[in-house]
N, C-alpha and C positions, 0 to 999 in steps of 0.2 A: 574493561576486564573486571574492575572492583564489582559493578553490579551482579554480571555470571558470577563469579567466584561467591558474592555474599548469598545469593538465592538460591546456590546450589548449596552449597553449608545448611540454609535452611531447609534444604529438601533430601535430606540423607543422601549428597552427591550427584541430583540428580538435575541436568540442566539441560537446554537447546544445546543441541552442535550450533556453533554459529560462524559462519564464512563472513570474513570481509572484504569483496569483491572489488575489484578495480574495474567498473564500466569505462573508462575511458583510455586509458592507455600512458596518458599524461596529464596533468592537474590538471591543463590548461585546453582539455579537450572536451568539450562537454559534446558528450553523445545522447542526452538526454534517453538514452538506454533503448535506442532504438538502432534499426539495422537502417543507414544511408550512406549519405555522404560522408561521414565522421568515425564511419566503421561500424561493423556488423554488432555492436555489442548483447540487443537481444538475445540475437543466435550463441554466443558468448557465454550468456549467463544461462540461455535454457540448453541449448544442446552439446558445453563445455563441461560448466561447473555444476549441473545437477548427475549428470552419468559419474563424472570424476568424484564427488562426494560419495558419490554406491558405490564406486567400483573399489577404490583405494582405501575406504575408512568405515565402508560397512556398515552407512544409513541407511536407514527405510526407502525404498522407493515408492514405497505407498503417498496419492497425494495430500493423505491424511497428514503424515509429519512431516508438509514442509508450508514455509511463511516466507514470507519475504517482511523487510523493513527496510524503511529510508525515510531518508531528513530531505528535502526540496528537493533539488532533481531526483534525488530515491527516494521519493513520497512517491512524487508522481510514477515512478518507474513501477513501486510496489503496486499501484493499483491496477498500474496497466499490464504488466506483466501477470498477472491473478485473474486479471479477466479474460486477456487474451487464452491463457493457457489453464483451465481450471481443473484437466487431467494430471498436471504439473504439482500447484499448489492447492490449499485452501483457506488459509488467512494472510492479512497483509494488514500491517501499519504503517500509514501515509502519515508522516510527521511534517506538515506545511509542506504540501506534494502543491503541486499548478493544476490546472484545468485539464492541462495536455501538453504534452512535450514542449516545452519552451522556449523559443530562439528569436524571441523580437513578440512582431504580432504576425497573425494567423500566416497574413502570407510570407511575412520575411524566413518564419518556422518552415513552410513550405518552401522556399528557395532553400535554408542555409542548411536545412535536416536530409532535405530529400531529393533535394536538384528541381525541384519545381513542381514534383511529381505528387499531385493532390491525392490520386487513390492510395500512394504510398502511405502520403499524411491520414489519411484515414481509416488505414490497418492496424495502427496505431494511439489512434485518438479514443479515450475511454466510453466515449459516450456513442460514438458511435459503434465502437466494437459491443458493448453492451445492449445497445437496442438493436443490434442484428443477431445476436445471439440470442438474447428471451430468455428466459427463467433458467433459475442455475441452481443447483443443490449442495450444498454442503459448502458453500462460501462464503466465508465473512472477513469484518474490516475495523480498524478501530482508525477513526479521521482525526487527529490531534489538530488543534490549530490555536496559535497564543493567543492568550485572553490576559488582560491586567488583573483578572479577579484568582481568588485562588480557587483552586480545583475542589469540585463535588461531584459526585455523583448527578444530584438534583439537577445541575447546569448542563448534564450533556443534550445536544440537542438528537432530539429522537422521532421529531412531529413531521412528518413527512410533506403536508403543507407548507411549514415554516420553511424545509430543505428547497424544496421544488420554488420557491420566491428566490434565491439564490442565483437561478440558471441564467436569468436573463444577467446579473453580476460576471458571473462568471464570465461567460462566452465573450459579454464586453470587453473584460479585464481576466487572463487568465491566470497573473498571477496574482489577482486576488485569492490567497489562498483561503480565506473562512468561506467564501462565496464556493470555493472550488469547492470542499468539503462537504459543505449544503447540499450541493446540487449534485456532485458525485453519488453522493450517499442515498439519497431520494431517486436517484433512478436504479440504483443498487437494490435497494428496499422492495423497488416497485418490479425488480425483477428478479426476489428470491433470495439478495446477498442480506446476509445477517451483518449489519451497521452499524453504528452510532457517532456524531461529532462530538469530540472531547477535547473542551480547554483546558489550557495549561498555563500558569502565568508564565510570561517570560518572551523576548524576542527571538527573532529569525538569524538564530544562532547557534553553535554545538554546544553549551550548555544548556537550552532549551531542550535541544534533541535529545540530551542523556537523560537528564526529568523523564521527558515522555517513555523512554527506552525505557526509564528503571518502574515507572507505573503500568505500562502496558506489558511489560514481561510478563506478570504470572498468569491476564487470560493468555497471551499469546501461549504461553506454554503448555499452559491447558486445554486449548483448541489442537495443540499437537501432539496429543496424548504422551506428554511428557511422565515418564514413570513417578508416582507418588507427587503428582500434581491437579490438584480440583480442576473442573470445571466448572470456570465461574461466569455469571453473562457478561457481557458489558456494560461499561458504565449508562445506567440511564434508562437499562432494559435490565425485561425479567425475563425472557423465554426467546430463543432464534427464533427466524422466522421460516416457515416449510416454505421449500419452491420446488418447481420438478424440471425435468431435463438437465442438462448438464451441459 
């Protein structure tokens, strides 16, 4: 709350609405924010809490001002959720998000998410939702992942080759999350999502998350045309990148 409170102060009151959403039901349920075995939670957060936010508190439903954000399981929920649905949202920050929903490896994810049900797992998984969808417009992403070094601009990774050397990391290990990031982003790029990977010193923990939260707030809130908020690129980049279709 310290961070909203302090950005808005600086912004003549002017801040993100922001929901903190329960994907799961109980701590101890990870639904990796997808609709299976573990409960519908996708449908949860797209078809509960974005009408509920319109209807009761009188947010935009334009998919201009909304984002999602999450720390690991809600990194990856952010990205997958944004791609899946891009009439919904249009930015997301993935703070040490996975490759793809996460419950073991590929296939234990496919038993314990989805009952075994591979096209399910695949409705789901970003890389593949991405490369059946093709070029997208007006979506972008900011990939946090800890770095021991401290944070620059200079250091975000933004080379689309260096990203796409990631993929085969990835897919091997998904919760490598820098590798996730790489290669998320590089097919992101390669299909129109405006991107960049940004370190942050610190571990795979909630004060790493808040860092990134309190650094990636002002594009984020820029990207959703927050009143009396710039637009500013991402770190690493000077200009989005044009894509078509949506």
């Amino acid at each position: 709350m310290k961070t909203l409170d302090d950005f808005a102060a600086a912004h003549s009151g002017n801040a993100p609405v922001v929901v903190f959403v329960d994907s799961g039901g109980a701590f101890n349920n990870d639904t990796e924010c997808v609709n299976g075995r573990r409960g519908n939670a996708a449908d949860h957060l797209t078809k509960d809490v974005v009408p509920y936010m319109v209807s009761k508190f009188g947010v935009s439903p334009e998919q201009t001002s909304w984002g999602i954000v999450g720390w690991s399981m809600g990194g990856t929920c952010a990205v997958d959720l944004t791609v899946m649905h891009p009439t919904l949202f249009s930015a997301f920050v993935d703070i040490a998000g996975d490759f793809y929903p996460n419950a073991g490896n590929k296939t234990q994810t496919i038993v314990r998410l989805f009952g075994g049900n591979e096209d399910a797992w695949s409705a789901f998984d970003p890389t593949t939702v991405i490369t059946r969808h093709g070029s997208y417009t007006g979506l972008s992403g900011w990939f946090a992942i800890s770095s021991p070094g401290p944070p620059s601009p200079d250091n975000a990774v933004a080379d689309t080759t260096t990203m796409r050397l990631a993929g085969r990391d990835a897919a091997a290990n998904p919760g490598n999350q820098a590798a996730a990031a790489n290669a998320l982003c590089a097919l992101g790029r390669a299909n129109g999502i405006y991107c960049a990977v940004v370190p942050q010193p610190g571990k795979h923990d909630w004060p790493f998350a808040d860092r990134v939260f309190a650094a990636a707030l002002p594009w984020l809130a820029g990207q959703l045309a927050t009143p009396g908020v710039p637009k500013i690129p991402l770190p690493g980049t000077t200009q989005q990148i044009a894509g078509t279709g949506r």
